[in-house]
MDAnalysis code that builds the backbone (N, CA, C; Angstrom):
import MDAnalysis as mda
import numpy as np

u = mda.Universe.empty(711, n_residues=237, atom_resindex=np.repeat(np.arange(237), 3), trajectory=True)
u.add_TopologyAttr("name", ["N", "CA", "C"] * 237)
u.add_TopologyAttr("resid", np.arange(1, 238))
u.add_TopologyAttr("resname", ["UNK", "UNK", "UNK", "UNK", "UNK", "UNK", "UNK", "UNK", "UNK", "UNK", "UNK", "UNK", "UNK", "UNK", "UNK", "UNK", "UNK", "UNK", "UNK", "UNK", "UNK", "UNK", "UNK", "UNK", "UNK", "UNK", "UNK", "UNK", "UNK", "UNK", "UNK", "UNK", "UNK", "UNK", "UNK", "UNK", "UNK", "UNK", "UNK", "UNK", "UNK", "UNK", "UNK", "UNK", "UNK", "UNK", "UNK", "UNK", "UNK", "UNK", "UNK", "UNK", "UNK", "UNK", "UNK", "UNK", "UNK", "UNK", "UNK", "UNK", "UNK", "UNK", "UNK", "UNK", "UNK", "UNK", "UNK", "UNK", "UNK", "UNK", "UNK", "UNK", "UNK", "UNK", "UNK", "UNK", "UNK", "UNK", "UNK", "UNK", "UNK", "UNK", "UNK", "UNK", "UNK", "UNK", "UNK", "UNK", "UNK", "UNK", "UNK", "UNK", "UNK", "UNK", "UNK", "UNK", "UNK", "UNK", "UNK", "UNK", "UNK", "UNK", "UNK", "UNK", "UNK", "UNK", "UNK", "UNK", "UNK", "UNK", "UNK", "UNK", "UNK", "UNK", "UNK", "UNK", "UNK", "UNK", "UNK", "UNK", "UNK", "UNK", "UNK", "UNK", "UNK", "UNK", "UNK", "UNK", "UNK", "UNK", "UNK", "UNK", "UNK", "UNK", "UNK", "UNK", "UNK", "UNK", "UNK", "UNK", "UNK", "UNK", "UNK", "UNK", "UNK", "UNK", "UNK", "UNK", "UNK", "UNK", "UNK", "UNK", "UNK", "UNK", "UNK", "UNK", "UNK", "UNK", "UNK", "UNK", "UNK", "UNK", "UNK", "UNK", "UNK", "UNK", "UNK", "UNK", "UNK", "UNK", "UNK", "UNK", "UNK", "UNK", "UNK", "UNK", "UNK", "UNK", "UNK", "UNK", "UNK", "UNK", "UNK", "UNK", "UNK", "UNK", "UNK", "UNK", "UNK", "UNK", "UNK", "UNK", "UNK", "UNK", "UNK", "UNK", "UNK", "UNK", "UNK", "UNK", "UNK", "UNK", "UNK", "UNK", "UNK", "UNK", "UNK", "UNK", "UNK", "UNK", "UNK", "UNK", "UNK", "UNK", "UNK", "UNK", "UNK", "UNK", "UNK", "UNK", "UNK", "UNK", "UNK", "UNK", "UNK", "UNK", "UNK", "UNK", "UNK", "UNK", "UNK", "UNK", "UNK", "UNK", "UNK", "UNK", "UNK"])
u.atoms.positions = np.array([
    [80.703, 126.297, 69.140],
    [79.855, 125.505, 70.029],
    [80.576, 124.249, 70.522],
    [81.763, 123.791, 69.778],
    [82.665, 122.311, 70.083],
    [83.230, 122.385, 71.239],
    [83.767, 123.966, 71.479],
    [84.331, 124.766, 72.650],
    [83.678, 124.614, 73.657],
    [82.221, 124.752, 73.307],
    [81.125, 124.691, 74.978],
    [81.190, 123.743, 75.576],
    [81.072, 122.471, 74.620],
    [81.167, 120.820, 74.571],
    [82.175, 120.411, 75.376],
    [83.453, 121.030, 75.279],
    [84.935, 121.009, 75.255],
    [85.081, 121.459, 76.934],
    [84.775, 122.625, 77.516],
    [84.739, 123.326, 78.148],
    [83.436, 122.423, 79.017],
    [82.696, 121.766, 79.324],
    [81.658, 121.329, 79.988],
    [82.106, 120.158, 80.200],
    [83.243, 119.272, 79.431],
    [83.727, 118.028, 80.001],
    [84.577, 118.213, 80.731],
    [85.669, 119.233, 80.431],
    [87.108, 119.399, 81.246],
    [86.356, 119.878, 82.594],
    [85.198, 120.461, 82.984],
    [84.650, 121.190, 84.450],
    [84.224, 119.596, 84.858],
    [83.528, 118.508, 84.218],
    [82.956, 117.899, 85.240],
    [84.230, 116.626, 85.274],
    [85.155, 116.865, 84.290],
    [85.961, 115.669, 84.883],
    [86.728, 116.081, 85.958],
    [87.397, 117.847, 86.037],
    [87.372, 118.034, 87.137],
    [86.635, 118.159, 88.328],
    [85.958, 118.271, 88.278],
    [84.581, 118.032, 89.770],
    [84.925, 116.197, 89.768],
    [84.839, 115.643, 88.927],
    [84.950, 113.887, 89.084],
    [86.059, 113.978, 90.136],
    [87.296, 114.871, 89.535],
    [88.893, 114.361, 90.450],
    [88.348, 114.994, 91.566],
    [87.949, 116.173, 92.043],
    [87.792, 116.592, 93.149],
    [87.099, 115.840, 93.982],
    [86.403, 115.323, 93.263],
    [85.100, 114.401, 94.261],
    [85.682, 112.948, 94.555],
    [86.361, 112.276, 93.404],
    [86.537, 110.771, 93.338],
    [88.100, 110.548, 94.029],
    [88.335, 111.363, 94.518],
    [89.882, 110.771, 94.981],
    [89.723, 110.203, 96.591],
    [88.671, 110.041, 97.293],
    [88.646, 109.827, 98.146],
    [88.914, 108.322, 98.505],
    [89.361, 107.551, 99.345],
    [89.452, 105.697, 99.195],
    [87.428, 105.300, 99.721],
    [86.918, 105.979, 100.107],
    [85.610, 105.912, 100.130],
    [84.799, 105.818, 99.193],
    [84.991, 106.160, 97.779],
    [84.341, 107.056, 96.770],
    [84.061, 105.654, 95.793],
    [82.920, 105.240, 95.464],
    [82.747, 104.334, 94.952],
    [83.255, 103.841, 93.573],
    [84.098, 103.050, 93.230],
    [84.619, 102.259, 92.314],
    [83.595, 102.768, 90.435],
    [82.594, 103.225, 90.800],
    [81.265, 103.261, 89.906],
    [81.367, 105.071, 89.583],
    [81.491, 105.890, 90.515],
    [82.043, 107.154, 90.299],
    [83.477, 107.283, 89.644],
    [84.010, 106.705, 90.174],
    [85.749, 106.869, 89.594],
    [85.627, 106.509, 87.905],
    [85.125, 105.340, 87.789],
    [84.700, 105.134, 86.053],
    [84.261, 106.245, 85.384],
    [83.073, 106.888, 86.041],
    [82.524, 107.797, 85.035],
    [83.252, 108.739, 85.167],
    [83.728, 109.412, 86.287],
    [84.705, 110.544, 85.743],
    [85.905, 110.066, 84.561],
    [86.296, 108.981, 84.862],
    [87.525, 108.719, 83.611],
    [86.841, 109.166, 82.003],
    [85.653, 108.366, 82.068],
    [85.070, 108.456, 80.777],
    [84.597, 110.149, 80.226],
    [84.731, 110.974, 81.013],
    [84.052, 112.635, 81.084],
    [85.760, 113.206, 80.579],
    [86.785, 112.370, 81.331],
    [88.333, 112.932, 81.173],
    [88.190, 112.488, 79.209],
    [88.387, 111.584, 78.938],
    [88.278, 110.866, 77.785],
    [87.177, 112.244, 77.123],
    [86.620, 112.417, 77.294],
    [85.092, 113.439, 76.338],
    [85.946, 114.464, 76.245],
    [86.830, 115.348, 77.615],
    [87.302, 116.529, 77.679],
    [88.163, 116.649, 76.444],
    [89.243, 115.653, 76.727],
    [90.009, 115.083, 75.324],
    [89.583, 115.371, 73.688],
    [89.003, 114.425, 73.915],
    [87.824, 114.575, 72.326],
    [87.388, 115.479, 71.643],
    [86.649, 116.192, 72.825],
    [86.215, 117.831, 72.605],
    [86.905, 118.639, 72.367],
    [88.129, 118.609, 73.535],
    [89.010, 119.743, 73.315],
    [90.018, 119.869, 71.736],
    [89.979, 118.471, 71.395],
    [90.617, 118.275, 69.855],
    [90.015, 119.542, 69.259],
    [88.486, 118.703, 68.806],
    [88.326, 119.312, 67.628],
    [87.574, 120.419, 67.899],
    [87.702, 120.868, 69.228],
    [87.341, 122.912, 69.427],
    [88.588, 123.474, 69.032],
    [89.556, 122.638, 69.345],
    [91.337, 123.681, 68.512],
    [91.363, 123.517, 67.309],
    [90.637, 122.102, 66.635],
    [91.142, 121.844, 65.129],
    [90.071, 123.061, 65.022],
    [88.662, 123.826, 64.648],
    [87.776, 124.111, 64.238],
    [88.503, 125.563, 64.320],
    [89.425, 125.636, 65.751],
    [89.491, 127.189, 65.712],
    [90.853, 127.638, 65.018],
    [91.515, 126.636, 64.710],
    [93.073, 126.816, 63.591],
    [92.106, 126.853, 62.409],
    [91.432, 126.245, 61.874],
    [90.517, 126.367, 60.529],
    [89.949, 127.443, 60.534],
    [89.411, 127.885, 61.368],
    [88.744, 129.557, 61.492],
    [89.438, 130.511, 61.209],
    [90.593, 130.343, 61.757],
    [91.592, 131.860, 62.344],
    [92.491, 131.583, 60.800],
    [92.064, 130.424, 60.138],
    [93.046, 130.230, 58.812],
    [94.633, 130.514, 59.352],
    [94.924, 129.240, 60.663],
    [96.486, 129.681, 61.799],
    [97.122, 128.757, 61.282],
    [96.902, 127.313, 59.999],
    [97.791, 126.525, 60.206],
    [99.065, 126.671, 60.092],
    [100.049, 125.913, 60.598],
    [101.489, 126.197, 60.485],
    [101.803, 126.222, 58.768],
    [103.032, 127.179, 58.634],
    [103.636, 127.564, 57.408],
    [104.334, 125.987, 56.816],
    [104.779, 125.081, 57.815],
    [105.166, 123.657, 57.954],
    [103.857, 122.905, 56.623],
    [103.112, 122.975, 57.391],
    [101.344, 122.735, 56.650],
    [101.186, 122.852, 56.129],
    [101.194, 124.543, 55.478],
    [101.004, 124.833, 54.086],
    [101.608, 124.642, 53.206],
    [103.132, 124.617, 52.939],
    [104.178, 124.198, 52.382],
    [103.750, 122.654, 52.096],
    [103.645, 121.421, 52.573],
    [103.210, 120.276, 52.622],
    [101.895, 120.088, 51.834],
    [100.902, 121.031, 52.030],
    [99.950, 120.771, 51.364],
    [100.236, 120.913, 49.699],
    [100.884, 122.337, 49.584],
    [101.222, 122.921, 48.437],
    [101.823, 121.623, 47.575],
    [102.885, 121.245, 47.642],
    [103.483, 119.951, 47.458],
    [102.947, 118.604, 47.555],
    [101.656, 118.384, 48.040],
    [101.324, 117.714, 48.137],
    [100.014, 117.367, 46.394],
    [100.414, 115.816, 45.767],
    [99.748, 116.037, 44.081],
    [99.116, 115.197, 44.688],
    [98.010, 114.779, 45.495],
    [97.010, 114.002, 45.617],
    [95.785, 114.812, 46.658],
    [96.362, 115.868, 47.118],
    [95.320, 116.270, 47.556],
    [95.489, 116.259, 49.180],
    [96.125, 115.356, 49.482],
    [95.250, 115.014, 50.954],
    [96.938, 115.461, 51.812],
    [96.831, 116.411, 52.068],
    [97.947, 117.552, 52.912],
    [97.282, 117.620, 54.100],
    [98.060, 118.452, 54.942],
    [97.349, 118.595, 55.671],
    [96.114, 119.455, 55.986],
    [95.793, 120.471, 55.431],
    [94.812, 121.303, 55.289],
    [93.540, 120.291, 54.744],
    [93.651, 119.274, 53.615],
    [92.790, 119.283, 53.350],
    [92.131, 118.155, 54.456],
    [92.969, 117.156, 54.702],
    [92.933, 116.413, 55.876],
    [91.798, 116.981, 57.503],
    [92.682, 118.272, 57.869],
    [91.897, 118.962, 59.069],
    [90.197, 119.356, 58.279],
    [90.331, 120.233, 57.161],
    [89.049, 120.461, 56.424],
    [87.902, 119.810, 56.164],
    [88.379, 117.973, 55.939],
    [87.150, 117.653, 55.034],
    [85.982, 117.559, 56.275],
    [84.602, 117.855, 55.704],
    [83.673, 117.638, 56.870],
    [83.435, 116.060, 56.839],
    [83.445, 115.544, 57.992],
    [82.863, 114.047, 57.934],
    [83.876, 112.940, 57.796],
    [85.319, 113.832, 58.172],
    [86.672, 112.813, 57.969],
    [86.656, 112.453, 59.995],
    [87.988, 111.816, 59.009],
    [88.537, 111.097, 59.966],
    [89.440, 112.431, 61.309],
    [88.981, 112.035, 62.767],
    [88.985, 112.866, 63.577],
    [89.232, 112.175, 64.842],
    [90.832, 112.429, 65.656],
    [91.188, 111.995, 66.822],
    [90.137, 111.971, 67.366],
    [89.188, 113.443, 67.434],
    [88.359, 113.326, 69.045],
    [87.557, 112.352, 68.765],
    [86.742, 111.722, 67.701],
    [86.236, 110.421, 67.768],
    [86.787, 109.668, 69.249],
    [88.100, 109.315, 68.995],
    [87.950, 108.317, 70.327],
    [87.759, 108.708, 71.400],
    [88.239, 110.295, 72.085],
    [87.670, 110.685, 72.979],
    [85.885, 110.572, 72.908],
    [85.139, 110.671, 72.198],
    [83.915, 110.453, 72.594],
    [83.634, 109.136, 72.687],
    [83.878, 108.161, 71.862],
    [83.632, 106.946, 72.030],
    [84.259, 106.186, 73.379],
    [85.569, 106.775, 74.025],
    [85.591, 106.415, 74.879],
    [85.227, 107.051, 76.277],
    [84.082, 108.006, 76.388],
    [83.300, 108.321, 76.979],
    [82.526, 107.341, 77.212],
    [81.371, 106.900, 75.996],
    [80.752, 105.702, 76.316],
    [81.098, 104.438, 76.479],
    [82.262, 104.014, 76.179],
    [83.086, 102.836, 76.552],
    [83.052, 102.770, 78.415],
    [83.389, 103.896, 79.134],
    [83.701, 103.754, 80.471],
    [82.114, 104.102, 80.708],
    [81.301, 104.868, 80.586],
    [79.903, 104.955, 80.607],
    [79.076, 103.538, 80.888],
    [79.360, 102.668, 79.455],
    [78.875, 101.577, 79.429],
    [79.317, 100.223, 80.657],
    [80.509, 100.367, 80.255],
    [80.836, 99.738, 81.520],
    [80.975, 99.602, 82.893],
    [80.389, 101.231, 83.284],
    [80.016, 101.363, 84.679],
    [78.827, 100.831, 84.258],
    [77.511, 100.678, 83.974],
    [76.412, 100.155, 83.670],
    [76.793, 98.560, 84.310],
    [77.295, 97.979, 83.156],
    [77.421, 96.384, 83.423],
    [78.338, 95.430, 84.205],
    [79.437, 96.564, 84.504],
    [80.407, 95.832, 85.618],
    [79.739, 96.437, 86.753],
    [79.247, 97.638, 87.472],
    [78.828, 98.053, 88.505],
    [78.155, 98.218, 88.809],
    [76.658, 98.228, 88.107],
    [75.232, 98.442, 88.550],
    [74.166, 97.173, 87.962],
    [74.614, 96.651, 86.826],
    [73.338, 96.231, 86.455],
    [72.754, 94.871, 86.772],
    [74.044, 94.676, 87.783],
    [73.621, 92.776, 88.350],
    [72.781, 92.986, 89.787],
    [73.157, 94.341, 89.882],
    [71.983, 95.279, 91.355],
    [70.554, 95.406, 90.714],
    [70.815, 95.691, 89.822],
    [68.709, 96.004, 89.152],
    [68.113, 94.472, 88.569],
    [69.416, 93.867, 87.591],
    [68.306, 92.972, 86.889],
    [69.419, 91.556, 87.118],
    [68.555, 90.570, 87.566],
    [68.905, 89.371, 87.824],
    [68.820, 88.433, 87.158],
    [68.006, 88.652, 85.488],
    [67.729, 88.088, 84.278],
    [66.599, 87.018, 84.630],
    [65.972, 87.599, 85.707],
    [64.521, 87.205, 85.936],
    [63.310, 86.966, 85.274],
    [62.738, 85.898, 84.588],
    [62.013, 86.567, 83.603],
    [60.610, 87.236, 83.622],
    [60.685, 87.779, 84.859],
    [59.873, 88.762, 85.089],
    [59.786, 90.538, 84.729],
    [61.491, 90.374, 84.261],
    [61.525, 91.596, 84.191],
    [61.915, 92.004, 82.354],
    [61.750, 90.713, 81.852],
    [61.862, 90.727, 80.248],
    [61.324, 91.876, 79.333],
    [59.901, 92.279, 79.916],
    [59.148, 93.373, 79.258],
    [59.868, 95.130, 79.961],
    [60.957, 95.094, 80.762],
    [61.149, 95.961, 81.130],
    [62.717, 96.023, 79.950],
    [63.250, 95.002, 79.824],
    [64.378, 95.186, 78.516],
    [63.897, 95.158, 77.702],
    [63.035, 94.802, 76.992],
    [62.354, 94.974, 76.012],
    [62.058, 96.671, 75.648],
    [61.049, 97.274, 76.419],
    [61.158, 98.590, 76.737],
    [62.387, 99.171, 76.521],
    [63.435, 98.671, 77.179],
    [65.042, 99.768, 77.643],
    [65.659, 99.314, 76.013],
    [65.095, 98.410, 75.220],
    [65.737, 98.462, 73.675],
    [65.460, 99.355, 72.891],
    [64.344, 100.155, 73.170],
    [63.939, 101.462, 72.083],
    [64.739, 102.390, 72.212],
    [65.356, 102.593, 73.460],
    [66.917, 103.914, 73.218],
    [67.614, 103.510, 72.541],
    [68.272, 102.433, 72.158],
    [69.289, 101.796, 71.115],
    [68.698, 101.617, 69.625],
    [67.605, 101.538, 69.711],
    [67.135, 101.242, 68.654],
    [66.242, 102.611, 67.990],
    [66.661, 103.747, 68.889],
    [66.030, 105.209, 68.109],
    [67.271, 105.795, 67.669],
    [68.207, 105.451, 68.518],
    [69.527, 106.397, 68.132],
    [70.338, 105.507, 66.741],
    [69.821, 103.987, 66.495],
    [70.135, 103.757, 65.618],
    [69.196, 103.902, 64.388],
    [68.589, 104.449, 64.373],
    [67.259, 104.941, 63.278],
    [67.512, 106.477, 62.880],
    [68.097, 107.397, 63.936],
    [68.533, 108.547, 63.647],
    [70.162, 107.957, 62.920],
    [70.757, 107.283, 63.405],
    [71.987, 106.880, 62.441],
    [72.194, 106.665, 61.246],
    [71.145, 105.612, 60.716],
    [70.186, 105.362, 59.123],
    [70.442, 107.024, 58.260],
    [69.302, 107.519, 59.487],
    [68.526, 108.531, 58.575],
    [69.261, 109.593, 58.426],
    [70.615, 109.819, 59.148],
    [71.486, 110.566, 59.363],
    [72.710, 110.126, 58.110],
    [72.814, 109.044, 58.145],
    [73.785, 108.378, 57.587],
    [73.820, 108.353, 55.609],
    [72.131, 107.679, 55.439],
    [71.720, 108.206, 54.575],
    [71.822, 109.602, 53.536],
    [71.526, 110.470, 54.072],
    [71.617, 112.219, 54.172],
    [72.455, 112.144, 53.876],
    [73.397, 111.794, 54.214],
    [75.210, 112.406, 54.147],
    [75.561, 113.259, 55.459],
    [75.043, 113.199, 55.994],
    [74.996, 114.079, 57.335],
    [76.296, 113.509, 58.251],
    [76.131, 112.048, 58.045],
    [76.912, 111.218, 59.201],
    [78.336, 110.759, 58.614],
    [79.284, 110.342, 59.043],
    [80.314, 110.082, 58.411],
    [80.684, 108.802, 58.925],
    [81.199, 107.549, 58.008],
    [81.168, 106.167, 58.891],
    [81.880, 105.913, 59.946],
    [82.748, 106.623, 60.182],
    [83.453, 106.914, 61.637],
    [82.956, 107.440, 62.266],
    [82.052, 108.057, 62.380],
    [81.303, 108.929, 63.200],
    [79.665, 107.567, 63.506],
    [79.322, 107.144, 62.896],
    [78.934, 106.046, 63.030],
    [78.916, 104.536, 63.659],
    [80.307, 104.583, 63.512],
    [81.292, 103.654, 64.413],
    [80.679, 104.443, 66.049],
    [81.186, 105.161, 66.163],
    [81.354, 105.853, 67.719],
    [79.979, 105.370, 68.133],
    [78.821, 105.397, 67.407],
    [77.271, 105.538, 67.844],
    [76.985, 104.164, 68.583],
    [78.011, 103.115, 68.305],
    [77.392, 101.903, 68.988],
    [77.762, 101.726, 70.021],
    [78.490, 101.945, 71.283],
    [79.133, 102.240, 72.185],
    [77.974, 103.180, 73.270],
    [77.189, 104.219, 72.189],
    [76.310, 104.971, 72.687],
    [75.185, 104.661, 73.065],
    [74.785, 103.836, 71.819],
    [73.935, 102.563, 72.042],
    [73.790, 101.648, 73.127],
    [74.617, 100.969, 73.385],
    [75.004, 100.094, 74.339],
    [74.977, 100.868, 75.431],
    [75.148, 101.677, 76.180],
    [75.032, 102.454, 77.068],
    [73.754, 103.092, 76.993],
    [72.844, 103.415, 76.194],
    [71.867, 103.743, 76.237],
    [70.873, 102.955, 77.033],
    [70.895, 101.886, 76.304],
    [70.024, 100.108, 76.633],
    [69.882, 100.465, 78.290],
    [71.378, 100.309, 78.791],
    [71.663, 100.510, 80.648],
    [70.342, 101.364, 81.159],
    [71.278, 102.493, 80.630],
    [70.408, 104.025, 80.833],
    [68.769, 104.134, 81.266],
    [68.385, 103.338, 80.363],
    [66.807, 103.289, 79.872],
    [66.548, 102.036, 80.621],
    [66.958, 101.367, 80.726],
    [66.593, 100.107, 81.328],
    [66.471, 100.067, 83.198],
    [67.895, 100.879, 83.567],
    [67.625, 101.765, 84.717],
    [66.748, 102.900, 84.876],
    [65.960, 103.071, 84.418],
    [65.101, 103.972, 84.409],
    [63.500, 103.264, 84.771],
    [63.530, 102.101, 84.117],
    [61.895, 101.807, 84.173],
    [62.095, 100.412, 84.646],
    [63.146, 99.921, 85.014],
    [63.109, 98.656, 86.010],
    [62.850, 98.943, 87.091],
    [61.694, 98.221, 88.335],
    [61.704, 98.127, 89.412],
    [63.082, 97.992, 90.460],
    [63.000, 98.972, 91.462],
    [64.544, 98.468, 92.289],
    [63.744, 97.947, 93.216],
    [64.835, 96.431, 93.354],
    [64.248, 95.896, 94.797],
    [65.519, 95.707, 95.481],
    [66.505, 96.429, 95.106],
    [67.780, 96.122, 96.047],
    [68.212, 96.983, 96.615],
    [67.870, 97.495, 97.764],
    [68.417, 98.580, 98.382],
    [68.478, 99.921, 98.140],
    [67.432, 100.204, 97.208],
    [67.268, 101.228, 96.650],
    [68.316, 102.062, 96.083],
    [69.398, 101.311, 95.310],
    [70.137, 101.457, 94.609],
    [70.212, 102.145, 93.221],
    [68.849, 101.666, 92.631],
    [68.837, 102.397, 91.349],
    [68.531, 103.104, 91.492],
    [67.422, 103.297, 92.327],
    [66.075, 104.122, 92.603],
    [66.739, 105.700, 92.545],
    [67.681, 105.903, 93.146],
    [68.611, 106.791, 93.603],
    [69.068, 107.091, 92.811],
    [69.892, 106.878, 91.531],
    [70.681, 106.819, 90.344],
    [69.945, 107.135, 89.185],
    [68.288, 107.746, 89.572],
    [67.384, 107.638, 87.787],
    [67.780, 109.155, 87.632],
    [67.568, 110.356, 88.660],
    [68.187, 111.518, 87.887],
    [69.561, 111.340, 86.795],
    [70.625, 110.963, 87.467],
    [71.414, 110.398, 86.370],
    [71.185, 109.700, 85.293],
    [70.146, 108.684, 85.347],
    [70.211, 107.684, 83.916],
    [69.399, 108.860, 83.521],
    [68.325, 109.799, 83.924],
    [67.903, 110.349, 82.698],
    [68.644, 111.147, 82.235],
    [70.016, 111.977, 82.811],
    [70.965, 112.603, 81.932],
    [71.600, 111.842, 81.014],
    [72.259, 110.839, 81.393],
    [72.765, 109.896, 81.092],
    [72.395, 109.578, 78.850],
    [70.824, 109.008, 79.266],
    [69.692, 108.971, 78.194],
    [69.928, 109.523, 77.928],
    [69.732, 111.455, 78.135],
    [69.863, 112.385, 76.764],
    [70.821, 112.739, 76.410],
    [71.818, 112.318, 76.611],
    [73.136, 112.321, 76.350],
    [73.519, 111.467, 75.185],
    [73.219, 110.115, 75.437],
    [73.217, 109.217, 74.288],
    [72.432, 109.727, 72.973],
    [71.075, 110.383, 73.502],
    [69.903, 110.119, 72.229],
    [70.319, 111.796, 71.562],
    [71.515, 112.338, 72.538],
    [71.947, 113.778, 71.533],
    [72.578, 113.451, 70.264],
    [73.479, 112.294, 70.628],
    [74.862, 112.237, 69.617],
    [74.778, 112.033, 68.497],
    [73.812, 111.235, 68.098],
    [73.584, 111.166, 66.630],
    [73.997, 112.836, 65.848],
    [72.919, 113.366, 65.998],
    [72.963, 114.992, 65.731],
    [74.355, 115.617, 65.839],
    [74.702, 115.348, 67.195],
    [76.103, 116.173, 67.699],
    [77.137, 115.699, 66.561],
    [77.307, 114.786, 66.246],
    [78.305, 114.252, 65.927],
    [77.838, 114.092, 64.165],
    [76.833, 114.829, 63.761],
    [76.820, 115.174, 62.105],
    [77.422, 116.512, 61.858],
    [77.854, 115.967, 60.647],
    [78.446, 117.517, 60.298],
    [77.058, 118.512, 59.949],
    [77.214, 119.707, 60.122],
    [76.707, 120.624, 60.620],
    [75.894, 121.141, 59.281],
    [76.441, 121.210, 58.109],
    [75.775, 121.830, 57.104],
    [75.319, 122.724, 57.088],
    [74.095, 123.660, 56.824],
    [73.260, 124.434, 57.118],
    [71.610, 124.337, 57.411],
    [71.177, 125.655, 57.287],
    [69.673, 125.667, 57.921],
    [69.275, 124.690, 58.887],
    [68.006, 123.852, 58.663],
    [67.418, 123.041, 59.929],
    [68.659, 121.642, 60.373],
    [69.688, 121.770, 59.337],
    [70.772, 120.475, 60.080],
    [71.691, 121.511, 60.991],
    [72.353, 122.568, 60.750],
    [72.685, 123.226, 61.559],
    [72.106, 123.267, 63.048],
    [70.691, 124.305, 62.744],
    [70.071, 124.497, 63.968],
    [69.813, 122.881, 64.771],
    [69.449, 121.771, 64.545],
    [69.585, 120.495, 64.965],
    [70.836, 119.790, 65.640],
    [71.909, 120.689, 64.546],
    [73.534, 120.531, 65.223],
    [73.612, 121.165, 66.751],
    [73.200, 122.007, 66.233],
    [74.065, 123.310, 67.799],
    [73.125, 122.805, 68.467],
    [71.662, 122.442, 68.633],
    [70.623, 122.322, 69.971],
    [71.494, 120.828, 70.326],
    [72.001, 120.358, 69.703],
    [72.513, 118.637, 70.277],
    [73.449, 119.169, 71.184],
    [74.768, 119.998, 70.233],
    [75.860, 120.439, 71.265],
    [75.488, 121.604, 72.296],
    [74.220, 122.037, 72.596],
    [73.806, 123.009, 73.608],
    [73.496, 121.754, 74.583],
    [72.265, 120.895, 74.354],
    [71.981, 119.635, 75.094],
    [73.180, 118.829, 75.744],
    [73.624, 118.779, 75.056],
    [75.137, 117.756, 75.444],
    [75.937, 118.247, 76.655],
    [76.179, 119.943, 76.413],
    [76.973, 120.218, 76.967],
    [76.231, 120.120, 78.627],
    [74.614, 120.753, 78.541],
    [73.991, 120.606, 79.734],
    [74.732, 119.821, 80.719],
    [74.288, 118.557, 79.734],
    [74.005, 117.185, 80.193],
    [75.284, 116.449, 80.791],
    [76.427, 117.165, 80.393],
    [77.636, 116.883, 80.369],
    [77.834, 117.392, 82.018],
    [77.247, 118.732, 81.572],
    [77.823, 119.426, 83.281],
    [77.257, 118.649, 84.422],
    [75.778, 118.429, 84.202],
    [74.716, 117.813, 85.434],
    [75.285, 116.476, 85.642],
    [75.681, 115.528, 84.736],
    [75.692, 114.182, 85.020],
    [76.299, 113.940, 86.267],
    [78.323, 114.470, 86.801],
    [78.720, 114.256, 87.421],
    [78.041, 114.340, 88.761],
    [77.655, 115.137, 89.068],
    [76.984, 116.437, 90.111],
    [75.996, 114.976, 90.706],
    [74.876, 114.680, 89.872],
    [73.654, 114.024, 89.711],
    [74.180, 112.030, 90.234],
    [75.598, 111.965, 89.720],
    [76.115, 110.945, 90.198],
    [76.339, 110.918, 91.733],
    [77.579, 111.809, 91.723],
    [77.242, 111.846, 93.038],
    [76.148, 111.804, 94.250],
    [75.125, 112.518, 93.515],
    [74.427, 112.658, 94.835],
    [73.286, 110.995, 95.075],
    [73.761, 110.839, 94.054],
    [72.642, 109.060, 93.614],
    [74.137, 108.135, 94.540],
    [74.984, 108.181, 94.509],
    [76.413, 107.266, 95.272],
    [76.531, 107.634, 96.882],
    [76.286, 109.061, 97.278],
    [75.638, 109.213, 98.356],
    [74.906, 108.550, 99.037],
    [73.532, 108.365, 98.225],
    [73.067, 107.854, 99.072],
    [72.902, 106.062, 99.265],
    [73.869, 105.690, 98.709],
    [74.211, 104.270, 99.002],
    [74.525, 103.905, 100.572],
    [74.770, 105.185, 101.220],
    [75.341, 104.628, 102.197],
    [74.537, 105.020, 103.434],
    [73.240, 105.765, 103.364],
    [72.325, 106.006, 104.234],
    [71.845, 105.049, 104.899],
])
């Protein structure tokens, strides 16, 4: 299923290059495709690490090393443990790194002017950050979550806040956001997947909870670009 994940970022970061190379193409598109390139990355790691662990392919280099190895931590056991330490981490985290920061360098001085009229509408846009960090707890707790994998969640967070906050703020600027909520709501379930996505998998109802995150994700992964675009479009009507 890491593969689907894997395979749904590399399509929309390509649709990003196809679409974003234009000198027309807004500064706010070009970000998020970088951040989808960054996911492809991530994904594509650990769909190869999962499928050398499967196919039991590691190099003879590897095994030899492990064998020799009196503490344990070779390379086999290294790729193996569930809930270790894992390159694609930064590919996902820096998904929401460029995510987030299209939010606050490029859109969010267009929706909110720190008016305090619109206080009860951040207020509101804090419960996405503050559910995905409650599934983190309760995830974390469990043993489900791994503290690196934890790490990544605040980044998700922070991008969430945007997400949600573009969603139920009034646009009075040019109908800028207004245009952009199909996206924030991909956007949203994208964030409020990862908790899940990003636990190790275990079995029974954490499993089935696993794969519906990385089925969701991957959706969400494909639509976002697509859904950007057509919200950057119409900036210019």
């Amino acid at each position: 299923m890491q593969a689907l994940v894997g395979i749904a970022a590399l399509v929309a970061f390509s649709y990003g290059l196809a679409r974003g190379l234009r000198p027309t193409t807004p500064l706010f598109f070009r970000i998020v495709t970088f951040g989808f390139g960054c996911y492809a990355l991530g994904a594509g790691y650990d769909a190869l690490r999962e499928a050398i662990l499967s196919a039991n392919a590691l190099p003879e280099l590897a095994l030899a090393q492990e064998a020799l190895s009196s503490d344990g931590g070779g390379a086999v056991s290294r790729l193996a443990a569930e809930g270790g330490f894992s390159i694609g981490l930064f590919g996902y985290a820096g998904l929401f790194f460029f995510l987030g920061s299209s939010y606050y360098g490029a859109l969010d001085s267009l929706a909110d002017g720190d008016e305090p009229t619109y206080r009860p509408y951040r207020i509101a846009a804090a419960g996405a950050p503050a559910a995905i960090g409650a599934m983190a707890v309760a995830l974390y707790a469990a043993g489900a979550l791994s503290p690196l994998a934890a790490l990544v969640l605040l980044p998700v967070a922070f991008t969430a806040y945007f997400a949600a906050k573009h969603l139920v703020i009034p646009d009075v600027e040019f109908g800028i956001i207004r245009v952009m909520r199909p996206y924030n709501v991909c956007i949203l379930t994208l964030c409020l997947m990862q908790p899940a996505a990003l636990m190790t998998s275990g079995g029974g109802t954490a499993a089935a909870l696993h794969l519906a995150a990385l089925a969701a994700t991957a959706l969400a992964t494909l639509a976002a670009l697509p859904l950007a675009r057509q919200g950057v479009a119409k900036w210019f009507i």
